[in-house]
C-alpha positions as CSV (number, residue, x, y, z in Angstrom):
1,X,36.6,4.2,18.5
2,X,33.2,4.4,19.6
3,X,31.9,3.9,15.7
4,X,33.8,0.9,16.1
5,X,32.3,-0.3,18.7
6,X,28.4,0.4,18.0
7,X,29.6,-1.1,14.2
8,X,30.7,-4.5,15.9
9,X,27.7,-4.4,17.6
10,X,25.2,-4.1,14.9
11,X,24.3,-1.0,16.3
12,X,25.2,0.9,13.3
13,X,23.3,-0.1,10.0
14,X,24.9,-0.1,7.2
15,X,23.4,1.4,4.0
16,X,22.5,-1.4,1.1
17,X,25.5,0.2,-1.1
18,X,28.3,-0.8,1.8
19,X,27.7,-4.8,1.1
20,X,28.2,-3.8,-3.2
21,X,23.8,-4.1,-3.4
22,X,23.0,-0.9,-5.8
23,X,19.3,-0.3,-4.9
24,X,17.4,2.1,-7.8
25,X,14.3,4.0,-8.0
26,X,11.3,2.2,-9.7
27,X,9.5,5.2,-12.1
28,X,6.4,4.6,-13.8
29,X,5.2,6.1,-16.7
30,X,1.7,6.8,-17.2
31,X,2.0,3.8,-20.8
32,X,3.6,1.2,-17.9
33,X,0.8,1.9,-15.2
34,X,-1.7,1.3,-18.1
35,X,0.0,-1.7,-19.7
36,X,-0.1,-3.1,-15.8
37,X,-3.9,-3.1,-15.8
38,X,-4.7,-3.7,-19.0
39,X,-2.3,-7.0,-19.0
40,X,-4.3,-7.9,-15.9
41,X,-0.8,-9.1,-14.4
42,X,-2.3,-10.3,-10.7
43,X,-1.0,-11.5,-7.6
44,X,-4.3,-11.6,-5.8
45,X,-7.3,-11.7,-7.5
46,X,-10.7,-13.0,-5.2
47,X,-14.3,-13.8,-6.4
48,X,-15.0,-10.3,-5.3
49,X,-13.5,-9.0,-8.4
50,X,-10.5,-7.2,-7.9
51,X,-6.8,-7.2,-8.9
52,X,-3.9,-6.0,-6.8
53,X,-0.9,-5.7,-9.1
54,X,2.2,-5.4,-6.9
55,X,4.8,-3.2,-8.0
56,X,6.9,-3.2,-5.4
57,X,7.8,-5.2,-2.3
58,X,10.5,-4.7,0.3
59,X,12.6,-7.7,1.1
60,X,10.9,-7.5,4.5
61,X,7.3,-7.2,2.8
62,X,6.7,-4.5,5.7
63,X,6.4,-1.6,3.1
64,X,4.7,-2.2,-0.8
65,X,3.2,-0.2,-3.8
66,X,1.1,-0.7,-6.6
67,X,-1.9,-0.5,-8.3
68,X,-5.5,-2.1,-7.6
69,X,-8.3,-2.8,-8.9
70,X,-11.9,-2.8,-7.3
71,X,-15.4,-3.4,-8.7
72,X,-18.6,-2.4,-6.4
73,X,-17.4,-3.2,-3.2
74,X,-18.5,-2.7,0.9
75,X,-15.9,-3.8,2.9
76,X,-15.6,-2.8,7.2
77,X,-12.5,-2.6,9.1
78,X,-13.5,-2.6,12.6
79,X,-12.6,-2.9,16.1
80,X,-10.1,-4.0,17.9
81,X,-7.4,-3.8,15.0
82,X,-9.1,-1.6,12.7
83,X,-7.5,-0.8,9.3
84,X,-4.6,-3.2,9.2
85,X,-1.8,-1.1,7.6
86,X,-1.2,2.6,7.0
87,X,-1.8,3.3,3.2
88,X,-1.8,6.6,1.1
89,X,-4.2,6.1,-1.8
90,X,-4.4,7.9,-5.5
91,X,-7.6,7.7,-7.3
92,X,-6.9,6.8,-10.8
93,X,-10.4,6.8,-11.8
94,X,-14.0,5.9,-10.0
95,X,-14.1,6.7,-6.1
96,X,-15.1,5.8,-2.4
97,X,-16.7,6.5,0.8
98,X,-15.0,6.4,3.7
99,X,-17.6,6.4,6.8
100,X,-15.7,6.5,10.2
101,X,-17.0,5.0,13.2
102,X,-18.1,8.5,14.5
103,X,-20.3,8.6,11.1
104,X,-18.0,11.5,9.5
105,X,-17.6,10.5,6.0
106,X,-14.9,10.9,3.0
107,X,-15.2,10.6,-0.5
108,X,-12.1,10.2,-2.8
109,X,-12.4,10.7,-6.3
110,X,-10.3,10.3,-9.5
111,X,-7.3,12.9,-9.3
112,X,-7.5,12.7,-5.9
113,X,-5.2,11.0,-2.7
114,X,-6.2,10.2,1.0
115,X,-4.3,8.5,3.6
116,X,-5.8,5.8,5.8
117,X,-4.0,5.3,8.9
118,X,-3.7,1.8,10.6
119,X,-5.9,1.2,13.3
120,X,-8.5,3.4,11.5
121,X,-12.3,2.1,12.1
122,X,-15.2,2.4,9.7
123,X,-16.8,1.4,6.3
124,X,-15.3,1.5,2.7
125,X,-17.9,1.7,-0.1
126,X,-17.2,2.1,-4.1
127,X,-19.0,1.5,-7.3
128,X,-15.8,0.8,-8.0
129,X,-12.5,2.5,-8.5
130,X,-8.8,2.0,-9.8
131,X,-5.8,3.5,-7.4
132,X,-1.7,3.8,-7.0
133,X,-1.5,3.0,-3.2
134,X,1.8,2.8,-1.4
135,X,1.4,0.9,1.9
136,X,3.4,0.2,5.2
137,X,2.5,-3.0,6.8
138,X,5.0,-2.5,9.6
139,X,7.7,-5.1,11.2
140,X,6.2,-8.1,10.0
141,X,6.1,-11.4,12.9
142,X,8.8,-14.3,12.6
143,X,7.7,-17.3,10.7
């Protein structure tokens, strides 16, 4: 009675396969992730010189994955917002510094991963770099 209730609701979500959607796991083989950057297949490319190849986005673009590209870059996230999303990171090849606002530093390399929480302040610095990143963007505002 009461999962009645909550259900008529909305209190009670309802996984994806209860309205017929089949949702599947996205795999990656090492030829696909190359194949992705070689192809060059952008979404966002700037005069900066990189290329952020989405692999994945969630219907409510609050959560995404893929792989990007960065030439010699110095970029700052700072105050009041900080970083704007929480991201975990995989070095594919090259790497970066990661200099917080209390002037403790972090270097990634290739074969390595790091996560970046939002809000985090500080400076990013590479020569350049290629990484798998999954990131969480968080409820997104009404448009």
């Amino acid at each position: 009675m009461i999962r009645k209730l909550l259900l008529a609701f909305g209190l009670i979500v309802l996984p994806a396969f209860a309205y017929g959607e089949t949702l599947l796991p996205k795999k990656l083989s090492q030829e696909e992730i190359a194949a992705a950057v070689d192809a060059r297949k952008t979404v966002d490319q700037s005069a900066e010189g990189y290329k952020d190849i989405i692999i994945n986005r969630s219907a409510d673009q609050a959560f995404e994955s893929g792989i990007f590209v960065s030439g010699p870059t110095r970029a700052e996230a700072s105050a009041p917002g900080g970083y704007g999303n929480d991201e975990f990171m995989y070095f594919i090849s090259g790497e970066a510094t990661l200099t917080s606002a209390d002037g403790s530093t972090t270097t990634v390399r290739a074969g390595e991963g790091m996560t970046v929480p939002k809000g985090w302040v500080g400076v990013f610095e590479t020569k350049g770099y290629t990484k798998l990143y999954v990131a969480y963007y968080g409820q997104k505002a009404e448009q």
